[in-house]
Wavefront OBJ file of the C-alpha trace (Angstrom):
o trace
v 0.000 0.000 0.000
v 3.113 2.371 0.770
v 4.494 2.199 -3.180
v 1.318 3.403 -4.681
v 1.113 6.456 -2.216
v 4.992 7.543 -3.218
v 4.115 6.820 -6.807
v 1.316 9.256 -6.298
v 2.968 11.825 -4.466
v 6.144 11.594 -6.983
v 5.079 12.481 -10.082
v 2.942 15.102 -9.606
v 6.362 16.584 -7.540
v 7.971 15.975 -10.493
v 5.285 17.499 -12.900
v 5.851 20.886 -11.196
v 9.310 21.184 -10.735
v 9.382 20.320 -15.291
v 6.674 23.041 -15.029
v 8.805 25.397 -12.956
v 12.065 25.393 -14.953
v 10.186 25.732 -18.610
v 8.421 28.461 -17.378
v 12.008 30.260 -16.141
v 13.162 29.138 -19.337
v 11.290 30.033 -21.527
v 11.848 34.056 -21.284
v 15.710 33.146 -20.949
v 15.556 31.220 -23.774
v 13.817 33.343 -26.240
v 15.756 36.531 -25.199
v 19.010 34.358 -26.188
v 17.124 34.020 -29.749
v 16.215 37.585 -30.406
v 19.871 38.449 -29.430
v 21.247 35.814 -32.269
v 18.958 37.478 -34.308
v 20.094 40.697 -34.055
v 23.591 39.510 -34.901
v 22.728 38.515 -38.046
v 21.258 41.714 -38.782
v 24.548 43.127 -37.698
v 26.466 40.711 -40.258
v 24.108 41.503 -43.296
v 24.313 45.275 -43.710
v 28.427 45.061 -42.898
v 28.338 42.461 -46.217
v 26.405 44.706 -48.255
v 28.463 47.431 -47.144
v 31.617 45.958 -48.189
v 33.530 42.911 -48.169
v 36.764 44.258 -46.301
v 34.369 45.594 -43.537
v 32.502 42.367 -43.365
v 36.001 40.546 -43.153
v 37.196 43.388 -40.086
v 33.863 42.355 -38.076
v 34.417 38.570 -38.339
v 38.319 39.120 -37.007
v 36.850 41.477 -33.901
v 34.069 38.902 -33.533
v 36.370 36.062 -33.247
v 37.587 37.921 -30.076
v 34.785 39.944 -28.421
v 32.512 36.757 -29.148
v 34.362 34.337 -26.703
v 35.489 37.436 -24.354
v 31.128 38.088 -23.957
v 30.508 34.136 -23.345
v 33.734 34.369 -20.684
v 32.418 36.900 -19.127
v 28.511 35.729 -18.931
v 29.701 32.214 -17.929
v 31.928 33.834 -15.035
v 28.949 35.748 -13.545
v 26.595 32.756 -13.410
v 28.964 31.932 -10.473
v 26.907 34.758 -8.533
v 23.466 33.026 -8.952
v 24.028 30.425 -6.035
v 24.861 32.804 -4.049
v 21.750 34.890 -4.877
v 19.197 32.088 -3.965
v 19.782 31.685 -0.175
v 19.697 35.128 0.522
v 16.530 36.313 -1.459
v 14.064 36.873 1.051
v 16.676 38.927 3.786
v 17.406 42.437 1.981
v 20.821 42.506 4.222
v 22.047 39.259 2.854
v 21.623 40.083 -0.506
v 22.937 43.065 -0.786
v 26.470 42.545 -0.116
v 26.011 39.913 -2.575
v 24.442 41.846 -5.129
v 27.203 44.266 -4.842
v 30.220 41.968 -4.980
v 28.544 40.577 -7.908
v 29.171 44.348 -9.471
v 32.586 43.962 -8.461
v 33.590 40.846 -9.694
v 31.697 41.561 -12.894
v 34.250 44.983 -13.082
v 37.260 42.992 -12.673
v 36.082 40.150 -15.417
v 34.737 42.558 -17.630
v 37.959 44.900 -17.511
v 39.904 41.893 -18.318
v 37.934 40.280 -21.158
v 37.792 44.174 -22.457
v 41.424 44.723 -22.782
v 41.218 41.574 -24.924
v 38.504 42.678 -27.468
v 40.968 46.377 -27.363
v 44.089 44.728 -28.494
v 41.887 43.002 -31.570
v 44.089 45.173 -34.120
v 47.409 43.414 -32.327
v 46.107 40.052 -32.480
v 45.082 40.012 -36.145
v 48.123 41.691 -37.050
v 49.700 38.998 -35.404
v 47.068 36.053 -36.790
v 48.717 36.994 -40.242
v 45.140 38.796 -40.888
v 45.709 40.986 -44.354
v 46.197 44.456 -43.268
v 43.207 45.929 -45.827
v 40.990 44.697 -42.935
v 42.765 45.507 -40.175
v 42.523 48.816 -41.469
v 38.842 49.052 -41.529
v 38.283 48.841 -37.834
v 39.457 51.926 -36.911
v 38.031 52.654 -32.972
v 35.292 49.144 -33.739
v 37.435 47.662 -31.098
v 37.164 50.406 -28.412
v 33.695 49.987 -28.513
v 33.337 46.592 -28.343
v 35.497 46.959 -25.364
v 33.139 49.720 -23.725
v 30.226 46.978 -24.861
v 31.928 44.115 -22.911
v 31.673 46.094 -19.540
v 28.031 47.091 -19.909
v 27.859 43.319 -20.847
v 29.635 42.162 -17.757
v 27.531 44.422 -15.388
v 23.797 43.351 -17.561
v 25.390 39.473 -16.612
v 25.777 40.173 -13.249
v 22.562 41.741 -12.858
v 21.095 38.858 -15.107
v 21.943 36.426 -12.567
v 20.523 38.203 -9.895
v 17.023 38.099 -11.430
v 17.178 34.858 -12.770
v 18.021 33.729 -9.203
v 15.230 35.316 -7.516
v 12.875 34.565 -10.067
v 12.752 36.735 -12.511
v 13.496 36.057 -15.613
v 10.907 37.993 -17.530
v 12.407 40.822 -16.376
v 15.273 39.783 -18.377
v 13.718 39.175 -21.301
v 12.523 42.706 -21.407
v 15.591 44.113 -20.976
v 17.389 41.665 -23.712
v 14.426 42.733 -25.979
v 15.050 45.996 -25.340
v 18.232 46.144 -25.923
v 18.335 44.016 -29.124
v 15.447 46.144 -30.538
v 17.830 49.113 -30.143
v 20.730 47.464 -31.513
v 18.927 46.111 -34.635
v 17.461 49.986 -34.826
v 20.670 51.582 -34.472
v 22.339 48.930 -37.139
v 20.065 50.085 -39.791
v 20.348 53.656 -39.204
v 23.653 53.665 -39.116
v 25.553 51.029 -40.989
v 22.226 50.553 -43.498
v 22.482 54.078 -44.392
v 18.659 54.163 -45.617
v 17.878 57.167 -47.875
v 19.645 60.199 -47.471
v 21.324 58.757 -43.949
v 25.289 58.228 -44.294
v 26.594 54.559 -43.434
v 28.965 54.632 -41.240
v 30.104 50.674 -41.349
v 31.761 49.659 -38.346
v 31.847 52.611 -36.208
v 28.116 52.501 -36.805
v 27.988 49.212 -35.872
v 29.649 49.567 -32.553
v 28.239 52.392 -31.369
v 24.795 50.505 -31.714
v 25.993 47.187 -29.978
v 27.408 49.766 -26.852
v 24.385 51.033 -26.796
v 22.163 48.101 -27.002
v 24.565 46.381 -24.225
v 24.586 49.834 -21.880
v 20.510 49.753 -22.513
v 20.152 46.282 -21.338
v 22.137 47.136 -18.228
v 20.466 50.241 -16.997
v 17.003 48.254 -17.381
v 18.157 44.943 -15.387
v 19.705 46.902 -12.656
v 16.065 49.285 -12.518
v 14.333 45.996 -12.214
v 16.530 44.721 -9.227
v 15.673 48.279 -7.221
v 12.104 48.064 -8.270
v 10.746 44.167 -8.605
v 12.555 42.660 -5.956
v 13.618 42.493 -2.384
v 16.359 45.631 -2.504
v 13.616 48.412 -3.527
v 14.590 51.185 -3.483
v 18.197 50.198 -1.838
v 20.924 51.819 -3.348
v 22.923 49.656 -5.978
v 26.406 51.490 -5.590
v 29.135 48.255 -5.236
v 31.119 51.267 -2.568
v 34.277 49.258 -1.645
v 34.815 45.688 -2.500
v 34.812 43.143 0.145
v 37.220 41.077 -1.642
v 36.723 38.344 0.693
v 33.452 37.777 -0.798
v 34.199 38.759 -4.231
v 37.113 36.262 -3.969
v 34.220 33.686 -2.727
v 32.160 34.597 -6.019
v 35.054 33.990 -8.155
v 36.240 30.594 -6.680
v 32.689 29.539 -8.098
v 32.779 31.799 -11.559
v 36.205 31.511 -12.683
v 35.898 27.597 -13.459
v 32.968 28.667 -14.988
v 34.623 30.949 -17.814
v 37.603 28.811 -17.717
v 35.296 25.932 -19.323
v 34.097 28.358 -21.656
v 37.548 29.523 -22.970
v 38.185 25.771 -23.288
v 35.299 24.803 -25.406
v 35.779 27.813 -27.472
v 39.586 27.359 -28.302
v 38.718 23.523 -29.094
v 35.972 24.565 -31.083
v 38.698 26.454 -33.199
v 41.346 23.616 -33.646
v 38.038 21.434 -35.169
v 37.427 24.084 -37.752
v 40.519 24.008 -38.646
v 40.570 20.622 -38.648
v 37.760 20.756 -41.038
v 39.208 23.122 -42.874
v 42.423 20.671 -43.786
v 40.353 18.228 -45.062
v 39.389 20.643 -47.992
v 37.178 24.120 -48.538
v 33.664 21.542 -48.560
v 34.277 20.374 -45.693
v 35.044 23.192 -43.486
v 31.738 25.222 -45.138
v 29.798 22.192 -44.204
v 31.451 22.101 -40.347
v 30.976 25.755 -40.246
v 27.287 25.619 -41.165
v 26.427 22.599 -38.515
v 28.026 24.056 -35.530
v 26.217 27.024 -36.544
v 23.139 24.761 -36.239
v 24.257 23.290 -32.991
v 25.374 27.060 -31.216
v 20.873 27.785 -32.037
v 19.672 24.825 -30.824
v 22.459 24.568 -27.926
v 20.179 27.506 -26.470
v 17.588 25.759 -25.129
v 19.640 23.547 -23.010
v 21.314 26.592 -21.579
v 18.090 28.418 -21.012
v 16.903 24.985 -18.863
v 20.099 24.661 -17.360
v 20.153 28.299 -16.223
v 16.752 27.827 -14.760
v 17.476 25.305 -12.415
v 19.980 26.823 -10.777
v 18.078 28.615 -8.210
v 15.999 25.464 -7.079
v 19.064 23.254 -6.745
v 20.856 26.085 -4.864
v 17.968 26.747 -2.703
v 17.314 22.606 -1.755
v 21.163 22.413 -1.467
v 20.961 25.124 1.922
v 18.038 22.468 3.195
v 20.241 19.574 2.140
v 17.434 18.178 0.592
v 19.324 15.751 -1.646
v 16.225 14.020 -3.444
v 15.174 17.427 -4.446
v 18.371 18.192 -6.130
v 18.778 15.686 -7.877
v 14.479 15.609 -9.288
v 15.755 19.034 -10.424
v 18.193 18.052 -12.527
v 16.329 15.018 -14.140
v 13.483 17.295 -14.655
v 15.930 19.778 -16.435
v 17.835 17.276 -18.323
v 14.259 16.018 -19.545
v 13.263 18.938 -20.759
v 16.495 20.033 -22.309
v 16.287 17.016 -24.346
v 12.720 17.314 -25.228
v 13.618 20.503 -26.602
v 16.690 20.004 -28.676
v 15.473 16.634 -29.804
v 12.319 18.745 -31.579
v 14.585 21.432 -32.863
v 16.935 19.254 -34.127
v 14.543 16.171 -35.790
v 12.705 19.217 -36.947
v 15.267 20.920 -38.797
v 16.134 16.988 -40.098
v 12.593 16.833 -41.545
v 12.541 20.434 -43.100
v 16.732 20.190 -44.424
v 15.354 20.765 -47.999
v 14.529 24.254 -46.703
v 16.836 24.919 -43.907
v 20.274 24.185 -46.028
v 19.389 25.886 -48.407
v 19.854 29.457 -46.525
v 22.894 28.537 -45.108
v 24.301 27.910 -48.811
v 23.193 28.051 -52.327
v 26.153 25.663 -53.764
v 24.298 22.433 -54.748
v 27.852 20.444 -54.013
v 27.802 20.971 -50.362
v 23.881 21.090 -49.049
v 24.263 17.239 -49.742
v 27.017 17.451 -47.637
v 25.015 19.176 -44.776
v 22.122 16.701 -45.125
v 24.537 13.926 -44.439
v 25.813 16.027 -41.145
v 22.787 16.825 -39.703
v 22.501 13.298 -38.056
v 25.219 13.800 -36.379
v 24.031 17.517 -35.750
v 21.377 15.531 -33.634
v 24.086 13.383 -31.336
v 26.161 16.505 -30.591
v 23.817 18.065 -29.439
v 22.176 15.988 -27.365
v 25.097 15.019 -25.671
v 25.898 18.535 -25.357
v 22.691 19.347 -23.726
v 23.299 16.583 -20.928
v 26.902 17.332 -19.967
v 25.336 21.126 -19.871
v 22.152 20.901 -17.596
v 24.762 18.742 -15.353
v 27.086 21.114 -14.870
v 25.097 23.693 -14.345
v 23.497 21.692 -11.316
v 26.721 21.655 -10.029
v 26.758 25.287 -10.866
v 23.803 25.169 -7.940
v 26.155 23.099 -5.961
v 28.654 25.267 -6.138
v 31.118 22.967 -7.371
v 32.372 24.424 -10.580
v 35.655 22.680 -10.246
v 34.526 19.789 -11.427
v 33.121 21.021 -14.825
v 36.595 22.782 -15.290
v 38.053 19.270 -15.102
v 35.799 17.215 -16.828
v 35.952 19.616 -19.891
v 39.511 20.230 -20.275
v 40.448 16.951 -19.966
v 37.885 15.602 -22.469
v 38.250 18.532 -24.759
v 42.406 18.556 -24.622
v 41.715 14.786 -25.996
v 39.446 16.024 -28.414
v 42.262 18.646 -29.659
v 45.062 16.278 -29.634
v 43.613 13.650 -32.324
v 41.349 16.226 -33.838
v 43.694 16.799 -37.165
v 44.475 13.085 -37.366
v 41.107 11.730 -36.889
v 39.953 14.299 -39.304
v 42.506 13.473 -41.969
v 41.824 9.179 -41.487
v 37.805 9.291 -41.265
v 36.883 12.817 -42.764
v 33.997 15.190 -41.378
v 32.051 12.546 -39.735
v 34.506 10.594 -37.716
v 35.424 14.575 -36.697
v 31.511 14.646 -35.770
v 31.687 11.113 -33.824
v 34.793 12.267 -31.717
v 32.812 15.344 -30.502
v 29.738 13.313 -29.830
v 31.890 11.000 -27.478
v 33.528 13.892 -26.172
v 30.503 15.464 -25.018
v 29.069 12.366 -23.682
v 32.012 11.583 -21.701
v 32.049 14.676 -20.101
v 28.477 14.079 -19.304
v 29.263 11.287 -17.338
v 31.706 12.497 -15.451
v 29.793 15.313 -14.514
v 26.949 13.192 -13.490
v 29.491 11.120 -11.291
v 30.522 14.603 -9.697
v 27.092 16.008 -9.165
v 25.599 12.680 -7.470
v 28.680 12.780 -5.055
v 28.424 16.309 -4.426
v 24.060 15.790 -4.138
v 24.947 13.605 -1.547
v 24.546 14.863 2.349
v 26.036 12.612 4.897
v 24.777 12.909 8.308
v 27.411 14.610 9.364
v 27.562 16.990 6.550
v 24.311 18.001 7.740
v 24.723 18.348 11.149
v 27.899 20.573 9.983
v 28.163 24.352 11.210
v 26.319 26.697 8.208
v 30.314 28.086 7.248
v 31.473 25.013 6.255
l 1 2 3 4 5 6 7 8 9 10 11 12 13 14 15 16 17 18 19 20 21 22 23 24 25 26 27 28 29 30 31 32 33 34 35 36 37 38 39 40 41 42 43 44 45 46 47 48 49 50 51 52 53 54 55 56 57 58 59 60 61 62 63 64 65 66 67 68 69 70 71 72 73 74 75 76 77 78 79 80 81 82 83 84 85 86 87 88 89 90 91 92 93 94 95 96 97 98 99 100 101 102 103 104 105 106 107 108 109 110 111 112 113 114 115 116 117 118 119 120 121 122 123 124 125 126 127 128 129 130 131 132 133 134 135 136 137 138 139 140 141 142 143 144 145 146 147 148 149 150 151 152 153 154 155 156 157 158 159 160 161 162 163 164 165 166 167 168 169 170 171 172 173 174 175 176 177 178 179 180 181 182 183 184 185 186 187 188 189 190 191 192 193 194 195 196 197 198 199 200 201 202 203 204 205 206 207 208 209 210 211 212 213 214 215 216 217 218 219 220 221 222 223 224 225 226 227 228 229 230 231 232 233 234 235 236 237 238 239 240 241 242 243 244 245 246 247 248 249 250 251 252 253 254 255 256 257 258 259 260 261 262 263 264 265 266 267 268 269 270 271 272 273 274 275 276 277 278 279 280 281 282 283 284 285 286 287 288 289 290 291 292 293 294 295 296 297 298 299 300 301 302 303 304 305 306 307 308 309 310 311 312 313 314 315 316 317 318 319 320 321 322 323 324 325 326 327 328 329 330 331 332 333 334 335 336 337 338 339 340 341 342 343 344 345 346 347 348 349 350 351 352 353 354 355 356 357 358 359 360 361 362 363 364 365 366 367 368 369 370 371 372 373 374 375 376 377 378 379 380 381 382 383 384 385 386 387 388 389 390 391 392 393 394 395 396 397 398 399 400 401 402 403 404 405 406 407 408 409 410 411 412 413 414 415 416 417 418 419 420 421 422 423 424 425 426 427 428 429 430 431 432 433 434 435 436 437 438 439 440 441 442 443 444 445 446 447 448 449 450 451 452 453 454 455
């Protein structure tokens, strides 16, 4: 008589935590979209403007692109701290605050990166008739990554208390000004002068400063801290230090992925000029459909951090199943959908009729990247809620450093899609160690409970 009343009392426990983090996710999810969307925007007028300008944006985007994810990946560190403190105004504060700070210090960093974009491609070998054409491009980017890196910090803040709507508005918001400004000023409708990629910066600035200013309004005005004064004052570095321990692993995982990422394109790219269009256009595919699992993953950060205080390990770990679940749901649809409708899809990615075959053939293995992908991701992020970031760090520089080593020799023996199948293990690999980690992290011991709240 006991299983039947656990059975009952289960699923509809599970129902509404899968109910919970879709409706978190969904705002986070389609903000992530719009903002994709706007990029795009961004890349079409520079091409119609002019080839060397469109060739200057894709050398400042290979840096400020990675820099941005750095920088958001380092701030979701602040979101576990966020959770346990969101009913007690005097707790959060501090926290909200250090957040500021350490978002200053990684955003200061990642922006003297995107600066010194002229210095790198000069010493990439990039040809000097685009170097030329980004004239102070990189400055703003650099401004952008700071509004950026305050927006994340504030970003995690809502998300963590619940708010993720709020968000969306002010991603909206700021793409809607971005994707404004872009055709004012790099379009050049009518009379209007195009100013390329000065134009182009000063709208991404101001779509990042936009998105800022609105998410830190919404933290004085929707939540606990109304009408509490924002100002970080002096750092408490111990904390900040105790934000970073969590964040740093965070967008040291990112830099990994990213840099790997590179040595498979041009892994791709060795095999011959098919072949790397083809890769380019299915991780492409897999960065849009990736999303979703981040968008889940993000949203169950504050109930894992918030059952982890009550060491409520069966809670935790219904979280992440529910998460993982509907991360798969999601990317599985996107994915089998794009398989179905390929005779449309490929075709806007490419209109040579030599390589769409090509990209049909991929897209299977489109499917098993990024599903695995999804299930290392909503994994680490729950130990994101754990926070035990370490692990992640780990899991993905060891499985990734594999990947890089045989990358170029596995591409060479079995082409494109034994290139496809290494990433697909890789991925899954680092999903189960993750998994490993989290369910020995999930786990309270009596005397871990019974431990004083510092430790």
């Amino acid at each position: 008589m006991i299983e039947p009343v656990i059975s009952m009392g289960t699923r509809p426990a599970e129902r509404s935590t899968w109910i919970g983090i879709a409706a978190a996710a969904l705002p986070l999810y389609l903000t992530m979209i719009a903002a994709s969307a706007g990029a795009l925007v961004d890349t079409a007028l520079l091409g119609n403007h002019a080839t060397a300008t469109l060739a200057a944006f894709a050398v400042a985007m290979a840096v400020f692109s990675p820099a941005t994810a750095t920088v958001a990946g380092a701030l979701r560190g602040v979101m576990p701290f966020v959770t346990p403190s969101k009913e007690d105004p005097g707790r959060l504060l501090p926290v909200v605050r250090s957040g500021t700070w350490l978002a200053i210090t990684v955003g200061a960093i990642a922006a003297a990166a995107v600066s010194s974009v002229p210095l790198i491609g000069q010493a990439a070998g990039v040809p000097r008739t685009a170097l030329d054409q980004l004239g102070i491009f990189p400055f703003l980017l650099a401004g952008s990554v700071l509004a950026i890196a305050v927006s994340s910090s504030a970003t995690s803040v809502l998300v963590a208390l619940g708010h993720s709507k709020l968000v969306m508005r002010a991603g909206l918001l700021g793409t809607a000004a971005s994707t404004t400004l872009s055709v004012l000023l790099v379009g050049g409708p009518g009379p209007l002068p195009s100013y390329g990629l000065s134009g182009a910066g000063i709208a991404m600035l101001a779509a990042s400063v936009i998105s800022a200013f609105v998410n830190q309004v919404a933290i004085r005005r929707s939540t606990v801290l109304g009408g509490r004064s924002l100002y970080p004052g002096r750092p408490n570095v111990k904390q900040v230090w105790a934000l970073g321990t969590v964040g740093i692993p965070l967008a040291g995982t990112v830099l990994v992925k990213f840099a790997v990422l590179g040595v498979l394109t041009f892994a791709a790219a060795r095999i011959g000029t098919d072949s790397a269009a083809v890769h380019s256009v299915g991780i492409s595919l897999v960065n849009v459909i990736f999303t979703a699992a981040v968008a889940v993953g993000q949203a169950t950060i504050p109930l894992i951090s918030d059952y982890a205080t009550k060491h409520d390990s069966a809670r935790i770990r219904r979280s992440v199943r529910a998460g993982t679940g509907l991360a798969l749901v999601v990317v599985v649809f996107i994915a089998a959908t794009v398989i179905v409708l390929s005779s449309w899809v490929v075709p806007l990615f490419t209109q040579d009729v030599g390589v769409r075959p090509q990209i049909t053939d991929l897209l299977p293995l489109v499917l098993a990247v990024v599903v695995t992908d999804a299930l290392q991701a909503v994994v680490g992020f729950g130990l994101i809620g754990l926070k035990r970031t370490v692990p992640s760090f780990v899991s993905t520089f060891i499985c990734y450093g594999v990947l890089a080593a045989v990358a170029a020799p596995v591409a060479t023996a079995g082409g494109l899609a034994a290139l496809w199948t290494a990433l697909t293990l890789a991925n899954l690999l680092q999903a189960v160690s993750k998994a490993y980690s989290f369910y020995r992290h999930s786990t309270f011991t009596e005397s871990r409970e019974h431990a004083p709240a510092a430790t």
